[in-house]
VEXDREN-2710 file (C-alpha; in Angstrom, 1 decimal):
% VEXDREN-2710
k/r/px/py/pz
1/UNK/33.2/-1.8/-81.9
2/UNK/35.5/0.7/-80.4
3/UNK/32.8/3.4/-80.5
4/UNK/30.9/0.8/-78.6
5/UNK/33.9/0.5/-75.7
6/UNK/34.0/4.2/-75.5
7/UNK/29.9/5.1/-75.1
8/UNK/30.2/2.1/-72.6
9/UNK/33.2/4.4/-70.8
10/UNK/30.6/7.1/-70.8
11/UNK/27.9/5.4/-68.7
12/UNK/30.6/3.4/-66.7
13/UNK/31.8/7.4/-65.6
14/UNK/28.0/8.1/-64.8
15/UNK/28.0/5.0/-62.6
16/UNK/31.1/6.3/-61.3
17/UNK/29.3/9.7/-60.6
18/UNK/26.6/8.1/-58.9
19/UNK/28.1/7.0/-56.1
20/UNK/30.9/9.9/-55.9
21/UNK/28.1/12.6/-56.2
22/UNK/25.9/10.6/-53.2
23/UNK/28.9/10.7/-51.2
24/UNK/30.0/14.6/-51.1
25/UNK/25.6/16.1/-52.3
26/UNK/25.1/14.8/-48.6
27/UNK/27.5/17.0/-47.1
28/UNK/25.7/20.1/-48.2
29/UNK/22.2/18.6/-47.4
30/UNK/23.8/17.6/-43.5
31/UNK/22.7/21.0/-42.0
32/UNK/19.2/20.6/-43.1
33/UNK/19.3/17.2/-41.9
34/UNK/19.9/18.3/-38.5
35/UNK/17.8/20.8/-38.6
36/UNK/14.6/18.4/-39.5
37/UNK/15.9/15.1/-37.5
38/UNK/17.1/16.7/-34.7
39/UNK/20.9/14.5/-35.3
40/UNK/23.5/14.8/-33.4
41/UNK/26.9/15.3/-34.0
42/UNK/28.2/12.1/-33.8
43/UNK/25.6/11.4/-35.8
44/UNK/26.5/13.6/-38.1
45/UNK/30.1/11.5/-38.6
46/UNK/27.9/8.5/-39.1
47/UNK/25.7/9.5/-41.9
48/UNK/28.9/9.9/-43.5
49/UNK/30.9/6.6/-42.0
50/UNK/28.0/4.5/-42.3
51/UNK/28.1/4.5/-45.6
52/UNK/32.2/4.9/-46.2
53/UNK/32.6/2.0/-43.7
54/UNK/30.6/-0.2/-45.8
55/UNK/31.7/0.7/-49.0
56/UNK/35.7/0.2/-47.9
57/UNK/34.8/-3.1/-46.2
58/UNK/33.2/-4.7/-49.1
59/UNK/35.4/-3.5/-52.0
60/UNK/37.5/-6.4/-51.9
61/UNK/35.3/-8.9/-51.4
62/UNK/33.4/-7.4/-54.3
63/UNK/36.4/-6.9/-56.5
64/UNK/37.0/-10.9/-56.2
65/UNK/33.2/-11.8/-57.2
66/UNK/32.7/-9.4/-59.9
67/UNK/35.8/-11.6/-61.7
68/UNK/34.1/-14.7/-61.1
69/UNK/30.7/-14.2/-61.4
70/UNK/30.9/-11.3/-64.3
71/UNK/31.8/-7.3/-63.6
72/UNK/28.7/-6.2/-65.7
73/UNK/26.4/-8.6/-63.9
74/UNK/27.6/-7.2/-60.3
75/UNK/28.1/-3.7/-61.8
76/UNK/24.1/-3.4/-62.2
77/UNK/23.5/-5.1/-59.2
78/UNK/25.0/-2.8/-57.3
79/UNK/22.9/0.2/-59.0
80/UNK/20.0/-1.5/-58.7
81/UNK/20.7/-2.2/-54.7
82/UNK/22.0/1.5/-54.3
83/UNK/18.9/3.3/-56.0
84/UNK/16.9/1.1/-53.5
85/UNK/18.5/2.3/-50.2
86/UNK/18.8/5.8/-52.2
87/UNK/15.1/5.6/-52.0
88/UNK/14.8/4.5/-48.0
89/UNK/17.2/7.5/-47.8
90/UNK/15.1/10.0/-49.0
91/UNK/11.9/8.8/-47.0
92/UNK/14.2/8.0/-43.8
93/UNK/11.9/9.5/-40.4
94/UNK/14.9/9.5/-38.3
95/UNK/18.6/9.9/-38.1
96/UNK/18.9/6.0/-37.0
97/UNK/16.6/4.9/-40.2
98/UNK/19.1/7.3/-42.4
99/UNK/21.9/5.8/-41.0
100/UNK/21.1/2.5/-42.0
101/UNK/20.1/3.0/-45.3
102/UNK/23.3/4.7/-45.7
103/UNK/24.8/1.0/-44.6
104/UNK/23.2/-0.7/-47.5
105/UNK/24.0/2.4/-49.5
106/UNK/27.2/1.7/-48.9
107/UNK/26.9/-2.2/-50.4
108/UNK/25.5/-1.3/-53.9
109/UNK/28.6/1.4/-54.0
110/UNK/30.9/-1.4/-53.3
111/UNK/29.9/-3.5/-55.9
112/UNK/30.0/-0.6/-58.2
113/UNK/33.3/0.9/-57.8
114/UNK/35.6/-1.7/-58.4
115/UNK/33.9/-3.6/-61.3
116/UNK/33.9/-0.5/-63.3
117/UNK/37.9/0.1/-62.9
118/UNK/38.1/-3.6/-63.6
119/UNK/35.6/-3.0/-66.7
120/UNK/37.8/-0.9/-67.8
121/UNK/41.3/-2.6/-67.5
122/UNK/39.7/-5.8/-69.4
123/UNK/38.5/-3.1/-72.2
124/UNK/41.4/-1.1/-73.2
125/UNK/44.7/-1.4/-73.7
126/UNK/47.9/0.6/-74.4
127/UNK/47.5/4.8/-74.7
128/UNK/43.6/4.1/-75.2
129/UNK/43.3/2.3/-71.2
130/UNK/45.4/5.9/-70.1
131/UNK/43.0/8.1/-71.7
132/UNK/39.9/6.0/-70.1
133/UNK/41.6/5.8/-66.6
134/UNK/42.2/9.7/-67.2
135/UNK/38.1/10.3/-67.8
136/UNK/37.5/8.0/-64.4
137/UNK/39.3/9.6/-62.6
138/UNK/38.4/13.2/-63.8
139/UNK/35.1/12.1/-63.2
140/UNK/35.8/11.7/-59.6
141/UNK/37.6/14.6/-59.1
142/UNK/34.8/16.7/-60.7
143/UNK/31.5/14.9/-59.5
144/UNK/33.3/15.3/-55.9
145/UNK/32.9/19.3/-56.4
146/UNK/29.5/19.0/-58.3
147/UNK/27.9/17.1/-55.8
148/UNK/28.0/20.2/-53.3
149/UNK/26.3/22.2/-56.2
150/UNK/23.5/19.7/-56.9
151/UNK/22.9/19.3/-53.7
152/UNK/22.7/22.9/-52.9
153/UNK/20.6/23.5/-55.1
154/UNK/17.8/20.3/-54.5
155/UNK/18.3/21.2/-50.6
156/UNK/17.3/24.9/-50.9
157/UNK/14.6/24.4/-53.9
158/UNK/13.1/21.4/-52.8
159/UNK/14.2/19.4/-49.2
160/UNK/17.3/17.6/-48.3
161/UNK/15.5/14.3/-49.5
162/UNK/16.1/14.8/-52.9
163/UNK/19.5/15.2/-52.8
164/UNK/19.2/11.4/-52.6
165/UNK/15.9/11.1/-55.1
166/UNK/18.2/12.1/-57.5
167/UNK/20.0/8.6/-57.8
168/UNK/17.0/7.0/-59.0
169/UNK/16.9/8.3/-62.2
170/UNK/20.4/8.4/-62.4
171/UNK/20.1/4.6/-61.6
172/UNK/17.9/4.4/-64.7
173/UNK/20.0/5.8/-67.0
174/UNK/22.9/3.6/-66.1
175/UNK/21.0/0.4/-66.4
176/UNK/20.1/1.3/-69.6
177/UNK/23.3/2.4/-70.9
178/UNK/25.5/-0.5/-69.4
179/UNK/22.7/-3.1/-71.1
180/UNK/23.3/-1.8/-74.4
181/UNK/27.0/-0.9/-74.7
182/UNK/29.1/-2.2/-71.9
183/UNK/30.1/-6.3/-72.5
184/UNK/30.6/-8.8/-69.8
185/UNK/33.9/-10.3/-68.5
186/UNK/35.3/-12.1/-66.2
187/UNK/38.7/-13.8/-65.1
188/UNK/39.4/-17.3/-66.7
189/UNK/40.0/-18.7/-63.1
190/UNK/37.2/-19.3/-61.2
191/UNK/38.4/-19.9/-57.5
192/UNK/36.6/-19.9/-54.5
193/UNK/36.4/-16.9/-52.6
194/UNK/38.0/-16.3/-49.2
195/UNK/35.0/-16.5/-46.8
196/UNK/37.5/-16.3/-43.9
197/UNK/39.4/-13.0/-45.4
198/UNK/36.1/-10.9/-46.2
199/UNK/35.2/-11.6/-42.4
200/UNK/38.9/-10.0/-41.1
201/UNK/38.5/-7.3/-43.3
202/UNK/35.4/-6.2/-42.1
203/UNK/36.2/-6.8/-38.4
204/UNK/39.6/-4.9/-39.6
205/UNK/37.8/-1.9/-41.0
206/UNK/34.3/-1.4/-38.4
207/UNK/36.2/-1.5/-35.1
208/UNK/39.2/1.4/-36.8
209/UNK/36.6/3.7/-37.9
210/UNK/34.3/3.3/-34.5
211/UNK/37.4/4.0/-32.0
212/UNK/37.7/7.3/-34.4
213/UNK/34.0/8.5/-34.2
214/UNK/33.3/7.7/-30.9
215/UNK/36.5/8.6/-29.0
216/UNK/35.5/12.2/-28.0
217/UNK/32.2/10.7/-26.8
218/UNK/33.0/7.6/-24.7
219/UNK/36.9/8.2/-24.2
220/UNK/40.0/7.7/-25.4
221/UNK/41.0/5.3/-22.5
222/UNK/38.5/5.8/-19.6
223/UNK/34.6/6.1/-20.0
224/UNK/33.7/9.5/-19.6
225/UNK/30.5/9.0/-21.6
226/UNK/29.2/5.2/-20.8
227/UNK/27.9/3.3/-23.7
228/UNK/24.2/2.2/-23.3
229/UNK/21.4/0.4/-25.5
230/UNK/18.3/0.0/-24.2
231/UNK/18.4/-0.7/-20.5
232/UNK/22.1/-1.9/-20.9
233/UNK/25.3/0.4/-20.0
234/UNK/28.8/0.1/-20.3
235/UNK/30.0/-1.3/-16.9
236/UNK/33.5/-0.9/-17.2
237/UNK/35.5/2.1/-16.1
238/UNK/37.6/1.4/-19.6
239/UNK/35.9/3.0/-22.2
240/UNK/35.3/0.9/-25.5
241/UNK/37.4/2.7/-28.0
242/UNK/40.8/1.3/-26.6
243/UNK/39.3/-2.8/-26.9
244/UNK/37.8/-1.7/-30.7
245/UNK/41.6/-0.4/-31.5
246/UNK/42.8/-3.8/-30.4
247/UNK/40.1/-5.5/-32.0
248/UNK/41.3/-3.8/-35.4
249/UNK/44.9/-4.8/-34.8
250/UNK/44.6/-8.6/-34.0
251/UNK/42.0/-8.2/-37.5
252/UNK/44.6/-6.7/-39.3
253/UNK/47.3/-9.1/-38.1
254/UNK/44.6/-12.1/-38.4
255/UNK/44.0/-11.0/-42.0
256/UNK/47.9/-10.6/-43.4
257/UNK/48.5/-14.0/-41.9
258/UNK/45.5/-15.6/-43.5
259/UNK/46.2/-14.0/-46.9
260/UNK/49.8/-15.0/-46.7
261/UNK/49.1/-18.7/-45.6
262/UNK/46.5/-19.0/-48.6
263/UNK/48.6/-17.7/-50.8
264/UNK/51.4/-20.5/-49.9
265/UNK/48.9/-23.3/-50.3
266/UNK/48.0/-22.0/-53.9
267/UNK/44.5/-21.0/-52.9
268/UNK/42.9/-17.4/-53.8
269/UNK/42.9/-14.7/-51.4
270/UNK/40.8/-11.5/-51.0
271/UNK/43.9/-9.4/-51.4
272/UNK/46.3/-10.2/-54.0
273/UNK/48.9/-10.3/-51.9
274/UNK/51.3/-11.3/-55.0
275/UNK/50.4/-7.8/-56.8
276/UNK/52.6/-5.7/-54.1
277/UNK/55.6/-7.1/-55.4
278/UNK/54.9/-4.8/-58.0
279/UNK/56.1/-1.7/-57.1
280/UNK/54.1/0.7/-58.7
281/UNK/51.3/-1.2/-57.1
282/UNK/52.6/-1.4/-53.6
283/UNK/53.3/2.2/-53.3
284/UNK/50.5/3.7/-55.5
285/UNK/48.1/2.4/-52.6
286/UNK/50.1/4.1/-49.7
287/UNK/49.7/7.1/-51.5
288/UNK/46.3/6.7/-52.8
289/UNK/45.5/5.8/-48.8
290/UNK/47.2/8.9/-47.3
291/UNK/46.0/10.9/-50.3
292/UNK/42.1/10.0/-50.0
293/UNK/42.5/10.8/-46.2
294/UNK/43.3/14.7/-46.4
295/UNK/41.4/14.9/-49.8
296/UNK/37.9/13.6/-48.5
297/UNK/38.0/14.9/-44.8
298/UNK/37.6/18.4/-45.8
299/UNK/34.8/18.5/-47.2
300/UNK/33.2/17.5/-44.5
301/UNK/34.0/20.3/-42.3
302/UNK/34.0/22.9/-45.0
303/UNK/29.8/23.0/-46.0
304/UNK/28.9/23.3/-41.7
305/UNK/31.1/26.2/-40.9
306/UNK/29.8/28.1/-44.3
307/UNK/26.6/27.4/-43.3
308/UNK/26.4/27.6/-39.3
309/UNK/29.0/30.1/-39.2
310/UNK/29.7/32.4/-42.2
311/UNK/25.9/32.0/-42.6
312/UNK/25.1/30.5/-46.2
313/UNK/22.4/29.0/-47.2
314/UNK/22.6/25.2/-48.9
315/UNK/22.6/26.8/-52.3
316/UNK/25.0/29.4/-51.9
317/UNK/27.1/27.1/-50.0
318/UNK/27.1/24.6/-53.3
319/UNK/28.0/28.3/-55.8
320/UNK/30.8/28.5/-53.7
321/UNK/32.3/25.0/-53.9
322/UNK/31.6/24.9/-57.5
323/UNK/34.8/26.8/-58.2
324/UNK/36.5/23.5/-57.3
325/UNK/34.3/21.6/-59.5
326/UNK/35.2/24.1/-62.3
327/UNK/39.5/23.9/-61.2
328/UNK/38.8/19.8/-61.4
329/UNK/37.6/20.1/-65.3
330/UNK/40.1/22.4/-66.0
331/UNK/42.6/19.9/-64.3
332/UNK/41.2/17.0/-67.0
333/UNK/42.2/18.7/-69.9
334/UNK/45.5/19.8/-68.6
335/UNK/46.2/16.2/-68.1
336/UNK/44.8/14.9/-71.2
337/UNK/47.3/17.7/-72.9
338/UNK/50.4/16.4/-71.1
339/UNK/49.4/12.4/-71.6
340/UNK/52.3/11.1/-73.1
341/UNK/54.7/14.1/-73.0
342/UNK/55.2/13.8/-68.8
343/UNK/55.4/10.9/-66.6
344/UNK/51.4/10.6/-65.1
345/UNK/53.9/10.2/-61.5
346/UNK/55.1/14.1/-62.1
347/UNK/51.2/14.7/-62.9
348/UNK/50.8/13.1/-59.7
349/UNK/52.8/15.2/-57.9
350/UNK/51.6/18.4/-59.1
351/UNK/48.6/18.0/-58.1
352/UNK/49.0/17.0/-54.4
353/UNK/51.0/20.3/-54.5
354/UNK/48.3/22.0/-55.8
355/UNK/46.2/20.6/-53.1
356/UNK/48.2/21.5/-50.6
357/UNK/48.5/24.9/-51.5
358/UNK/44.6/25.3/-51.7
359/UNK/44.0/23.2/-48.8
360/UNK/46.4/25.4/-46.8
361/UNK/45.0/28.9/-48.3
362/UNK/41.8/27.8/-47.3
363/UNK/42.9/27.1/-43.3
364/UNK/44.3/30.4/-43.4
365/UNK/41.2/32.1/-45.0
366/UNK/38.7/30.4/-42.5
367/UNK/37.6/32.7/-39.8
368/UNK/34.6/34.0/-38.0
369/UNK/34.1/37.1/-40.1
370/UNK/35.4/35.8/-43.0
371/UNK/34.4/36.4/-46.8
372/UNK/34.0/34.3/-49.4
373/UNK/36.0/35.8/-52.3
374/UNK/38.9/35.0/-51.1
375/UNK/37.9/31.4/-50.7
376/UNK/37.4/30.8/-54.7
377/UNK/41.1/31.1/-55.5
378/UNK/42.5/28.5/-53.2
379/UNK/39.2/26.0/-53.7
380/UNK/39.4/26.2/-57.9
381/UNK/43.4/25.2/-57.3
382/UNK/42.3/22.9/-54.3
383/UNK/39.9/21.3/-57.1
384/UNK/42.9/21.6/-60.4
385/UNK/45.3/19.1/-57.9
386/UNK/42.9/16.8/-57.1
387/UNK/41.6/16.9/-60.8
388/UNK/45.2/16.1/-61.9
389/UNK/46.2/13.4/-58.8
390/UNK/43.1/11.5/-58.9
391/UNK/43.0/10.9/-62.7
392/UNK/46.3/10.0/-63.1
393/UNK/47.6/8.2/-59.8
394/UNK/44.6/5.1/-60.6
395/UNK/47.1/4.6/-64.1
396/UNK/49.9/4.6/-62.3
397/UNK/48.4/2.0/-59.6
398/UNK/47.5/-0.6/-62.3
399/UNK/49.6/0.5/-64.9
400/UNK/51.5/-3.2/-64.5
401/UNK/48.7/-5.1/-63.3
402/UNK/48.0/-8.2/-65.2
403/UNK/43.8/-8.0/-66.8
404/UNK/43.6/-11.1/-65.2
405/UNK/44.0/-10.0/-61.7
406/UNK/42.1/-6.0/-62.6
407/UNK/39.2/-7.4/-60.4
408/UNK/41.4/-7.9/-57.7
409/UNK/43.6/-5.0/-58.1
410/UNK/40.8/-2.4/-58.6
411/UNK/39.1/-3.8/-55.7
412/UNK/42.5/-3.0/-53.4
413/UNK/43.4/0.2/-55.3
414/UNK/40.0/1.1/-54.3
415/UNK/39.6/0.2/-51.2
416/UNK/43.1/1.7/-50.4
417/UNK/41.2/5.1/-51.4
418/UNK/38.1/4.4/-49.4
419/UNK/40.1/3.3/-46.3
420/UNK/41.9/6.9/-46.5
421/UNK/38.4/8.1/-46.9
422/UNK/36.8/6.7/-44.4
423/UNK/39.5/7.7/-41.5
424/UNK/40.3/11.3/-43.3
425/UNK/36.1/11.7/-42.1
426/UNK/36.6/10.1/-38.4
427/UNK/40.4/11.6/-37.9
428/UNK/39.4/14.8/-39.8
429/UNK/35.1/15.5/-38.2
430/UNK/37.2/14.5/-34.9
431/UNK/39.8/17.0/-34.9
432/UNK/36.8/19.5/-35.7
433/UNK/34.8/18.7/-32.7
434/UNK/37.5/18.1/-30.6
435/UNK/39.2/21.4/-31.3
436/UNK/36.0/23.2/-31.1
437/UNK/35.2/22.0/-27.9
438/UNK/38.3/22.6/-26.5
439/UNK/38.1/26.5/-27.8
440/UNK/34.6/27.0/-26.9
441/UNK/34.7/26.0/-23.3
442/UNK/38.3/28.4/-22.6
443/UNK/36.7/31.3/-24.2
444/UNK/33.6/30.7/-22.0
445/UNK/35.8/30.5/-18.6
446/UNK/37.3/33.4/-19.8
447/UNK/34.0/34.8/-19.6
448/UNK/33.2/33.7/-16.0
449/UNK/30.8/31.2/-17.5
450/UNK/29.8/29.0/-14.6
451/UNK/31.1/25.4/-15.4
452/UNK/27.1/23.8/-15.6
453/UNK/26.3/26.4/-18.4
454/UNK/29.6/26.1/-20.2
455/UNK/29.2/22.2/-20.3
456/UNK/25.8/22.8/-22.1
457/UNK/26.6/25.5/-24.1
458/UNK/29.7/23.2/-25.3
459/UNK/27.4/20.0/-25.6
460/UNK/24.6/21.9/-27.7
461/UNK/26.9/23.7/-30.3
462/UNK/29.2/20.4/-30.4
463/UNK/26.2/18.1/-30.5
464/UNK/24.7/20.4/-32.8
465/UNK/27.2/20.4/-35.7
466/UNK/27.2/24.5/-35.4
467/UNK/23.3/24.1/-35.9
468/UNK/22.8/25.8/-32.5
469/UNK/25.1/28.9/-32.9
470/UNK/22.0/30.8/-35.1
471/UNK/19.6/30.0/-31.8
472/UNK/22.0/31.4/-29.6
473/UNK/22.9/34.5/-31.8
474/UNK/18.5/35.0/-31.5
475/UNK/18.7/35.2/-28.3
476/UNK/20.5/39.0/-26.6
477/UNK/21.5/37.3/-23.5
478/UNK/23.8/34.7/-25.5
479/UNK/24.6/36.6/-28.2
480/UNK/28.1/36.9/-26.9
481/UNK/28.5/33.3/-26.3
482/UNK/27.3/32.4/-30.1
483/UNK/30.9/34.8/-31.1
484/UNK/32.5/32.6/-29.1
485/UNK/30.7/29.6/-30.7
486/UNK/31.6/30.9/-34.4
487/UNK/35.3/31.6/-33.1
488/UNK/35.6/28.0/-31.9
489/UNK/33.7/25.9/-34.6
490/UNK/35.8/28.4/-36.8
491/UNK/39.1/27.7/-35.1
492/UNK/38.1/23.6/-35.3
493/UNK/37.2/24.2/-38.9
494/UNK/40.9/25.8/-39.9
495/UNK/42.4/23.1/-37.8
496/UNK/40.7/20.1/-39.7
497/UNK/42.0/21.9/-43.1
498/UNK/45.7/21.6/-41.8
499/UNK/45.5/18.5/-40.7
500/UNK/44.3/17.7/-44.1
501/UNK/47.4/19.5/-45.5
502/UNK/49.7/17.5/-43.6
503/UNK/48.0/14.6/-44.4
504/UNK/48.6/15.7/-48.2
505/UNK/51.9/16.5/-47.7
506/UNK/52.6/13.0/-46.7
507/UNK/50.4/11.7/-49.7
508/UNK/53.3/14.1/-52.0
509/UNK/56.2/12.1/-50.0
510/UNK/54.9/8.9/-50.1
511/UNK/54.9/9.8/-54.4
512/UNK/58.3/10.2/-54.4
513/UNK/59.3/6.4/-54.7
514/UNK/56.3/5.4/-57.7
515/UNK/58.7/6.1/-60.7
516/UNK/61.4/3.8/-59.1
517/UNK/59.7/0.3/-60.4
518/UNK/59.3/2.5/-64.3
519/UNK/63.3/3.2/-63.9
520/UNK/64.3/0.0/-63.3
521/UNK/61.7/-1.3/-66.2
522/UNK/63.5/0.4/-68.5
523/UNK/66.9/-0.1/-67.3
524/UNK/66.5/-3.7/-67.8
525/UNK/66.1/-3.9/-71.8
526/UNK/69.4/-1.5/-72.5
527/UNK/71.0/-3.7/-70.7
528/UNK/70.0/-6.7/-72.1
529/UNK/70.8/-4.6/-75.6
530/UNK/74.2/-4.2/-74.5
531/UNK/74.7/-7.5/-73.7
END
């Protein structure tokens, strides 16, 4: 029986991998992308956002049916509904069609995440539940630095499609493994689920992420780009973004107030409000928020500029990043050697440190003529501290969560990471384009550019993702504007890597109060020896 629960760990961690994997392999695979469907920049965010968005929305909502209905049942659901869009993926003619099967990409993931951390909290207990949280999470932390590899590798040998082919056998192999080792369970109450709740979430989470995206394109407060479908445009001189942050806000505010009003009449509500009363729980997803923000946001920068700028090929690009994958592995047995000897919330901590310091050695590397050996130091310990952090901080989030509520609680420790995620890619691919922009078009007035030309210069390299900076480097006449292009998109890239610092560093503060609920645990029996 218990070598039963632990193969059932093993495919759970390759379900896990599944949806990890799709979400960084596609970050390698974007330049190609570009290259083939002609996307644009801001399409570029939402090949990544369309699925993230999705996948945040829906993790609580998920969380809640996979403890009524069964977390196995839901579990293969979801793989069976995210091999499918994998497949519309991978055939997808244009950018739009991509984009949407990343949406429904992003439902099977959602139903995937959160049942198998609930799988595993209604599995194991005691030391054996800390060593399965520690493979989980390793298993994030390393498929997040394989994924580049993989999809390096499928991108430069074969086309960007496979990069998402790959899922389906993947998909295979789970359904298989799940059927034959993994048992179902579910929570002994069966409630009714909060309709209303799942609605404000959503309308909480898709207004936030657009206002991120699409600020540098319509305006932060007036249009400068109006909105149009079809024959329709924007008629207002106030651009959208502003009414979608206020949307969000009287969501958020709608959806703490329906929560809390549920929760007084005894009825069940999306979040378990309740659960924060537990500290470790209430502060382990501020930190897993912040912490998911400046982990995930990098790595969408990171692949273009190697690639558009310091001129790697898909492949190459992966070989590179691998040395995180390989500092994330080495990460999982360091922890799995302290385990029991130091507090997982001092493992925690050393390895937002650790990711700080690579993140920040990596800002400072980044540069238009830069080399990539001195990249590989700071990315293996960038990919030890997220190795170490992301195993053990999961633990310490449900560490005093009741199994009864693990649906529930997975669902909101999840979905505390994929919020982080989703605004470290709009906050972080935003502060990439913005700042690239911004540097482009000086250096071109400094250059006597007239203002028309520098506008499309800007537009095409911005709009681009980089993609343009190789046609302009082809060409003698604007060979001197593509060094200003690297410069720029090189100057945007380092700024997106300290902003993911600081966003770190803030992760690494917001640690410091997650032993305080242990402390006071333990301070309670000696006294009530005393007495």
């Amino acid at each position: 029986m218990a070598g039963r629960r632990w193969a059932g760990l093993v495919f759970i961690s390759i379900a896990v991998s599944l949806i990890i994997v799709d979400s960084t392999i596609v970050n390698v695979a974007v330049p190609s992308i570009v290259e083939e469907l002609g996307i644009s920049s801001t399409e570029v965010q939402w090949v990544q956002e369309a699925y993230t968005l999705v996948f945040a929305s829906l993790l609580l909502v998920f969380g809640s049916l996979a403890d009524r209905f069964g977390r196995r049942r839901l579990m293969l659901l979801g793989v069976v509904v995210f091999a499918a869009a994998s497949i519309a993926a991978a055939l997808a003619p244009t950018g739009g069609l991509l984009i949407l099967a990343r949406l429904v990409q992003g439902v099977g993931g959602s139903m995937i995440l959160p049942t198998t951390l609930s799988i595993i909290n209604a599995t194991f207990r005691g030391r054996e539940r800390g060593i399965a949280f520690a493979v989980w999470g390793s298993t994030i932390g390393g498929m997040a630095a394989v994924g580049p590899l993989l999809g390096g590798w499928l991108t430069t040998a074969f086309s960007w499609r496979w990069a998402f082919g790959i899922n389906i056998p993947l998909g295979v192999i789970i359904l298989i493994g799940v059927l034959l080792t993994v048992a179902e369970s579910r929570s002994d109450r069966v409630e009714r689920i909060d309709g209303v709740g799942a609605l404000l979430s959503v309308a909480t989470m898709a207004p936030l992420v657009f206002g991120l995206i699409e600020g540098r394109t319509y305006g932060w407060w007036t249009v400068t780009t109006a909105p149009a479908v079809g024959e329709w445009t924007w008629p207002f001189a106030l651009s959208p973004v502003p009414l979608a942050f206020a949307v969000a806000l009287v969501a958020l505010i709608g959806f703490v107030a329906w929560g809390l009003h549920r929760q007084r009449t005894g009825r069940s509500t999306l979040l378990a409000f309740g659960l924060f009363r537990i500290t470790s729980f209430r502060n382990g997803n501020i930190a897993a928020a912040v912490v998911s923000l400046g982990e995930f946001g990098i790595i969408l920068a990171l692949p273009l500029w190697l690639q558009f700028v310091v001129g790697f090929d898909a492949l190459q690009t992966g070989l590179l990043l691998l040395s995180l994958a390989i500092g994330s592995f080495v990460a999982s047995g360091i922890a799995g050697a302290l385990s029991g000897k130091v507090a997982p919330v001092w493992i925690v901590r050393g390895g937002l440190l650790a990711e700080i310091v690579g993140v920040a050695g990596v800002a400072f590397t980044i540069g238009p003529d830069a080399v990539w050996g001195p990249l590989i130091p700071f990315l293996f310990v960038y990919g030890v501290g997220v190795g170490l952090a992301t195993a053990q901080l999961t633990g310490v989030v449900l560490a005093d969560v009741p199994p009864a509520a693990s649906g529930q609680a997975s669902g909101t420790q999840s979905t505390s990471r994929q919020l982080g995620a989703a605004l470290g890619v709009a906050v972080l691919g935003t502060v990439l384009f913005s700042t690239t922009s911004g540097v482009l078009a000086s250096a071109l007035d400094d250059r006597g550019v007239p203002a028309d030309q520098r506008d499309q210069v800007v537009s095409l390299v911005v709009d681009s993702a980089g993609a343009a900076i190789a046609g302009l480097d082809a060409s003698p006449q604007t060979q001197d504007l593509a060094t200003d292009a690297r410069a720029a998109f090189s100057d945007g890239t380092r700024a997106a890597a300290f902003t993911a610092a600081a966003f770190l560093t803030l992760g690494l503060a917001s640690t410091l109060t997650l032993g305080a609920g242990a402390r006071r645990r333990e301070e309670r029996p000696a006294r009530s020896q005393e007495m």
